[in-house]
N, C-alpha and C positions, 0 to 999 in steps of 0.2 A: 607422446610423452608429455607433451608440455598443457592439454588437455587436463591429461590424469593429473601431472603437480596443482594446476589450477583449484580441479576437484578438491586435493588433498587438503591443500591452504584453504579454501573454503570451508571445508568438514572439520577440518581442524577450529578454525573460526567459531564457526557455530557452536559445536561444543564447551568452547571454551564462553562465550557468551550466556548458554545456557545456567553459568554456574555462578559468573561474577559480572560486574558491570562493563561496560567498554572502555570505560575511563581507567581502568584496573587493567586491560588485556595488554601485553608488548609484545612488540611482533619477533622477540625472545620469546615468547610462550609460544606464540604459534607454531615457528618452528624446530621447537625444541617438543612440543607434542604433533608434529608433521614428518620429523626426522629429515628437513631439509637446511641450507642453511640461508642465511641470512639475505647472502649475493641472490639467491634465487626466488626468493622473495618480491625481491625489491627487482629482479626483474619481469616481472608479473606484475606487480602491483607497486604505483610509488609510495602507495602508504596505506597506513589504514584507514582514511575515509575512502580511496578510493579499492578498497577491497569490501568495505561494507556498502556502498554502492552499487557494486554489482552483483554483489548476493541477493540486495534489495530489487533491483531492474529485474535481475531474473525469476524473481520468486513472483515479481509483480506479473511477466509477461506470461508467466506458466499459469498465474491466477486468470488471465485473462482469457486464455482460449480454452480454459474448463467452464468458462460461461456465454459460447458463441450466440446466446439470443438473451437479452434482456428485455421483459416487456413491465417492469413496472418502476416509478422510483424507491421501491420501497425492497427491489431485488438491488438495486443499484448501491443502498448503502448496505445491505447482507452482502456483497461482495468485498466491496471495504474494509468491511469490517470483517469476514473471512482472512482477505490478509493480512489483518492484524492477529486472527486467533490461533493462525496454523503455528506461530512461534513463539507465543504471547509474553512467554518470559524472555525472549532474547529480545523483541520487540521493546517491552517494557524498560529492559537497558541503555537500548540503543533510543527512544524517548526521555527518556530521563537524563543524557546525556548530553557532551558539547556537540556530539554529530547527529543532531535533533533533525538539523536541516536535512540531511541526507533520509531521514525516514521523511520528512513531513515532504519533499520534493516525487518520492516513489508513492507514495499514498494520492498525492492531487495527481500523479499520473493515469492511478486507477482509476480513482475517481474520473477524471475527464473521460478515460476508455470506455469504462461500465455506462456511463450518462451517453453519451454520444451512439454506442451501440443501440444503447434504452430509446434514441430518439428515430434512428435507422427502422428499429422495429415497428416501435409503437406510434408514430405520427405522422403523417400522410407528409410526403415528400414536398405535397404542392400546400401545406397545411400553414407554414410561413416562406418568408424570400430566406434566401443562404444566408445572408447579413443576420437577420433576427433569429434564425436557426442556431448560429456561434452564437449569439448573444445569449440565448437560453441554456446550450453546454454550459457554458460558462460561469453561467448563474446557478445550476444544477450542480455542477461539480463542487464550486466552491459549496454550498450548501452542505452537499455528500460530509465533503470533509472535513466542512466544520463541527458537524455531529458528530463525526470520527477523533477528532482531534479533542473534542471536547469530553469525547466517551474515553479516551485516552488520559486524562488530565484527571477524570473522577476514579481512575482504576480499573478500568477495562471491565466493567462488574458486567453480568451478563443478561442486563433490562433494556439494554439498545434497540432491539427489533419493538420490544414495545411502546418503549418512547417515541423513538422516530414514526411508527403504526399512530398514536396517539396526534405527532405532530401535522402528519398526510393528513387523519382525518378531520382536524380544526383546521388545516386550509382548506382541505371541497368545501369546510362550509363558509368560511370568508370566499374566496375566489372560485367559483363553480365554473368550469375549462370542461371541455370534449377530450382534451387530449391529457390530463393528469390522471394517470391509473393508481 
């Protein structure tokens, strides 16, 4: 039972996000369109950044093993930026909003995930030491997400894969790597 409530506050959530901002939602509206009450709410969730945090983590972690092999940077921010687009207007609320952090914190998790996977696949194991291996996630990710974040800021409009495509091919020609696909 406490599953399916989970679900329902969730779905309820969602829908309710699709329509108005976050700043606008009270967790009266949740469940009064969930048909539950208040107490049980609030014991599930203490509140609503931490119920929008976990819609976020799990939408992240479901985004994640729908791409168990990454072999380029350039699938690495199409993944990012996939989930950004699966919800784009409730996304766009929950950006726009005081609980920025909570998306911007689930995004660099992708990011890190999608990049790190990208390095598993595509770059030879013995290709740096472990040290300089983090140091490159690292530098990959935030990169990821700065695009991301920055394609968020201009409107989510849908020239990302080109830009970033644009951006990959002006670094081969500055920094020419064996290992950047």
């Amino acid at each position: 039972m406490s599953q399916l409530t989970q679900k329902a506050i969730q779905a309820s959530f969602t829908k309710l996000l699709d329509s108005k901002p976050i700043d606008r939602i009270t967790i009266k509206d949740i469940t009064s369109d969930c048909g539950i009450s208040r107490n049980t709410f609030y014991y599930h969730y203490s509140d609503l950044p931490a119920l929008v945090e976990e819609i976020l983590m799990d939408s992240a972690q479901e985004l994640i093993k729908t791409y168990p092999s990454i072999d380029s940077l350039e699938e690495c921010v199409n993944v990012g930026a996939q989930f950004v687009l699966q919800n784009k207007r409730a996304v766009g609320h929950i950006y726009n909003s005081s609980h920025r952090y909570i998306y911007e914190r689930c995004l660099m998790k992708v990011c890190h995930e999608v990049v790190a996977e990208y390095f598993s696949v595509a770059i030879p194991q013995n290709a740096f030491s472990d040290e300089e291996r983090e140091l490159l996630i690292e530098y990959y990710k935030c990169v990821s997400f700065g695009i991301i974040a920055d394609w968020c800021d201009k409107g989510m409009k849908d020239d990302y894969a080109d830009s970033f495509k644009k951006l990959l091919d002006l670094r081969r020609k500055m920094l020419p790597t064996d290992f950047v696909k």
